[in-house]
C-alpha positions, 0 to 999 in steps of 0.5 A, a space after each residue: 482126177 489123175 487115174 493111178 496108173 497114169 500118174 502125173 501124165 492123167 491131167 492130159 486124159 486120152 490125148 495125145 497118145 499113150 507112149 507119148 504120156 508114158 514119156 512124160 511120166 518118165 521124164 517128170 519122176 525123175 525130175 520131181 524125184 529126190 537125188 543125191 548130192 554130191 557133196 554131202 552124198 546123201 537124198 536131198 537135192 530137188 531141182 529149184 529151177 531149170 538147172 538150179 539145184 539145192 540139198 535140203 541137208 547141207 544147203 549147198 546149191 549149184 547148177 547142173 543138168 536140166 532134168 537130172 543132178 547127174 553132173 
């Protein structure tokens, strides 16, 4: 069980380090997070796959960055 401090990363529980799990959280809140679409400019985009992107309010799919909608 994920404890809450460590969020996503506790699957890895007391392995590999500590800055190297608090990297992984970063990372992952930003890509599992919702972004803005820049057409429609409101917080529905989720990443499909690696550089797939899709707006859940105006269906608009395209590609971008891998991590990150920032284009």
């Amino acid at each position: 069980m994920a404890l809450k401090k460590l969020g996503s990363a506790g699957r890895f529980g007391s392995r590999y380090g500590r800055k190297i799990r608090q990297k992984v959280i970063a990372v992952e809140k930003v890509l599992y997070g919702k972004h803005k679409c820049p057409y429609c400019k409101k917080n529905g985009v989720k990443r499909v796959s690696n550089g797939i992107w899709y707006c859940n309010k105006c269906n608009s799919k395209y590609a971008g960055k891998a991590y990150d909608n920032k284009l």
